[in-house]
C-alpha positions in Angstrom: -5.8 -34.6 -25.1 -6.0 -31.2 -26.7 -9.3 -29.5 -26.2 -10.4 -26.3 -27.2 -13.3 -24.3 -26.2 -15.1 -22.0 -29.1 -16.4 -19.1 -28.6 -18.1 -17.7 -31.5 -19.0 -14.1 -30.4 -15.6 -13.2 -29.2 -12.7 -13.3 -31.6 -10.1 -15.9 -30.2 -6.5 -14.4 -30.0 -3.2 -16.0 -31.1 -2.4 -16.4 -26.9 -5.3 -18.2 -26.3 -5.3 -20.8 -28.6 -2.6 -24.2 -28.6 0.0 -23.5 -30.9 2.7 -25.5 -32.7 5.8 -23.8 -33.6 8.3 -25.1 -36.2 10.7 -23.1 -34.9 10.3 -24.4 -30.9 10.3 -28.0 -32.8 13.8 -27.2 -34.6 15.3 -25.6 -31.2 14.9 -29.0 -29.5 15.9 -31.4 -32.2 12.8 -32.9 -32.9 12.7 -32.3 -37.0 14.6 -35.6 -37.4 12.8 -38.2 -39.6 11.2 -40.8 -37.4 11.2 -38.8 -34.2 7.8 -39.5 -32.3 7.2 -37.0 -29.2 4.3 -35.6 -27.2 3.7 -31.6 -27.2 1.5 -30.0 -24.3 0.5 -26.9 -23.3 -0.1 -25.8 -20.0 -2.4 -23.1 -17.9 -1.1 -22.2 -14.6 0.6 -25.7 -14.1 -1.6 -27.7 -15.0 -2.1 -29.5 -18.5 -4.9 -28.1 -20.4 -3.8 -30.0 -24.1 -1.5 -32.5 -25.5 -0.6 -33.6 -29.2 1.6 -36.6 -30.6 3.8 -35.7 -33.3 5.8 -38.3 -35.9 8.4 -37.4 -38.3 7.4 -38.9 -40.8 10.0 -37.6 -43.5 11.8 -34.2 -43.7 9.1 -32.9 -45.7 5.7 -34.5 -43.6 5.1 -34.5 -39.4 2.1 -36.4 -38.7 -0.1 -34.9 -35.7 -2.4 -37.1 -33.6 -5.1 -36.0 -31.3 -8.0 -35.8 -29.1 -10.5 -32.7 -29.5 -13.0 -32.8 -26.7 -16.7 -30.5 -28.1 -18.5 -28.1 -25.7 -21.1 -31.2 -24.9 -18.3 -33.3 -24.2 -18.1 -35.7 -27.7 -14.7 -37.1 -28.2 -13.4 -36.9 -31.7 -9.6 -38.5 -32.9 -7.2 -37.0 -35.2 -4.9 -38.0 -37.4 -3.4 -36.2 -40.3 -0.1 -35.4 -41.8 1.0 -32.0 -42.3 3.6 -31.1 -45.1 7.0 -29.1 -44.7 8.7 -26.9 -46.3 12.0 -25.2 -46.8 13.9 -22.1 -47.4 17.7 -21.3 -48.1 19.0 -18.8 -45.3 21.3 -16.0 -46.2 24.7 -18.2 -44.6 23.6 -21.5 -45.6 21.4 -23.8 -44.3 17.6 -24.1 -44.4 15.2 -22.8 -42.5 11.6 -25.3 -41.8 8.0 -24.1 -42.6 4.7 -25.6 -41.9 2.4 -25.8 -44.8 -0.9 -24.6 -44.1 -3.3 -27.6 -44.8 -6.6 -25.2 -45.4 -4.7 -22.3 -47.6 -1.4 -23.7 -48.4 0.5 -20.7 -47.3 3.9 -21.1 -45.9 3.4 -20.4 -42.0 6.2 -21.1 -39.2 3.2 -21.3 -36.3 0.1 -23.4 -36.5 -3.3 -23.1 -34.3 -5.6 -25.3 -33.3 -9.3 -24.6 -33.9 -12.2 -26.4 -33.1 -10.9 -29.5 -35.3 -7.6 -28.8 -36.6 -4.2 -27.2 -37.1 -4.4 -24.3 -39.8 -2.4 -20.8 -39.8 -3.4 -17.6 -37.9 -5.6 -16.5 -40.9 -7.3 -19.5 -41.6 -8.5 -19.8 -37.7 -9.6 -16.0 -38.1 -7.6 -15.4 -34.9 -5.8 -11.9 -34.1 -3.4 -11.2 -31.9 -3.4 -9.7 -28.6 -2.0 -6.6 -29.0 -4.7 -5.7 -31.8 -7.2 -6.0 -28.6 -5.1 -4.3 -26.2 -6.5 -0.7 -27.1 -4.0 0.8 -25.3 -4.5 -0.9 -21.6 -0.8 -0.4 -20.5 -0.8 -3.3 -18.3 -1.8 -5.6 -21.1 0.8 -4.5 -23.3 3.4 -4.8 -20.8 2.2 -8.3 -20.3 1.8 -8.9 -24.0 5.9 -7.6 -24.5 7.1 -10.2 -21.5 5.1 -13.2 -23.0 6.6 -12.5 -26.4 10.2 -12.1 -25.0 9.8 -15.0 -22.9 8.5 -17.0 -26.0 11.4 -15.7 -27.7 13.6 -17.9 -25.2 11.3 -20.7 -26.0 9.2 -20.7 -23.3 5.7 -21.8 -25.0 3.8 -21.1 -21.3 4.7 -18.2 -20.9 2.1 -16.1 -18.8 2.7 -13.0 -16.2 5.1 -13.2 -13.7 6.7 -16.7 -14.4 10.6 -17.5 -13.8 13.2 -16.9 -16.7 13.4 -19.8 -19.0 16.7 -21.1 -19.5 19.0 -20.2 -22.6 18.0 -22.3 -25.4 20.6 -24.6 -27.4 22.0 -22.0 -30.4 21.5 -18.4 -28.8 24.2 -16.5 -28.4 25.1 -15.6 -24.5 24.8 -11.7 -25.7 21.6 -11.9 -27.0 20.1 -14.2 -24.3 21.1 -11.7 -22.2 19.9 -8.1 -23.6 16.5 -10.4 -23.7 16.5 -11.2 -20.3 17.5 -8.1 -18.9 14.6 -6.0 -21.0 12.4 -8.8 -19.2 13.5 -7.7 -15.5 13.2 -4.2 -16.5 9.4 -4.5 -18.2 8.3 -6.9 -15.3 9.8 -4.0 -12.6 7.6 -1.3 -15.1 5.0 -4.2 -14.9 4.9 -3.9 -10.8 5.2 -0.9 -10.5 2.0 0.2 -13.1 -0.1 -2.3 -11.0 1.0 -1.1 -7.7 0.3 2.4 -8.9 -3.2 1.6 -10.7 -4.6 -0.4 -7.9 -3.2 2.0 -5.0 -1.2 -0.6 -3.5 2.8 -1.2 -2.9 4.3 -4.9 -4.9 
């Protein structure tokens, strides 16, 4: 089950925390009332954390747990989370979590050392705000994002190109994946360079 390991005396990044993202959700389908599925996350292919989600309605998903504490205590979750909506520009709507500490409108939630809440309300920053200008790391940070962007929620250095997801436009999926060969190519090449050594 998810488990999360607190650090107090470092501030915990956005990257390194589980993270459940309304808009991953909606790619796949899942926002249908009375949908039940499992959401993981994953660290070098293995599973470090997994969730249960219900539908309950279009306006509530319910998330059930496990949250494992540094001496090893076992504590169970289970809590629903409220939804929102806003009208897009061409119609439709567009889905929102509802933050259950602050009540601000939030499309990603992250868990803590107990719960889901927003980026705020975790008091967790992202990684480019520690990156203080390390060249590598911002290269890395840019091809994580981009690769999040094609819904890869893994994403992490070198890994293969994730698949076009249902709804993007062949264009788009393509100017994203080619300014992901070109920054992992800049990525090599940087390392190669720093570390004397040929990639």
């Amino acid at each position: 089950m998810a488990s999360y390991r607190y650090r107090p005396y470092i501030k915990q990044t956005t990257s390194a925390s589980h993270r459940l993202d309304i808009r991953w959700l909606r790619q796949r389908g899942y926002l249908i009332p009375g949908n039940r599925f499992n959401v993981s996350w994953a660290s070098r292919g293995k599973e470090i954390g997994n969730i249960g989600v219900e539908m309950v309605s279009t306006d509530q998903v319910r998330l059930v747990y496990m949250v494992t504490d540094r001496e090893g205590n076992k504590q169970n979750y289970n809590y629903p989370v409220p939804l929102t909506y806003t009208k897009c520009n061409y119609g439709g709507v567009r889905p929102w979590f509802r933050c259950l500490q602050c009540g601000k409108r939030v499309a990603v939630l992250y868990l803590g050392r107990t719960k889901f809440y927003c980026r705020t309300c975790q008091n967790l920053t992202y990684n480019s705000c520690q990156e203080s200008g390390n060249y590598l790391d911002q290269l890395s940070a840019r091809i994580v994002r981009l690769k999040r962007r094609l819904g890869d929620q893994n994403a992490g250095g070198l890994t293969s190109l994730p698949f076009r997801p249902k709804g993007m436009h062949h264009k788009t999926y393509l100017r994203i994946a080619n300014q992901i060969s070109q920054l992992e190519g800049t990525l090599l090449a940087a390392a190669g360079q720093k570390f004397n050594c040929s990639i």
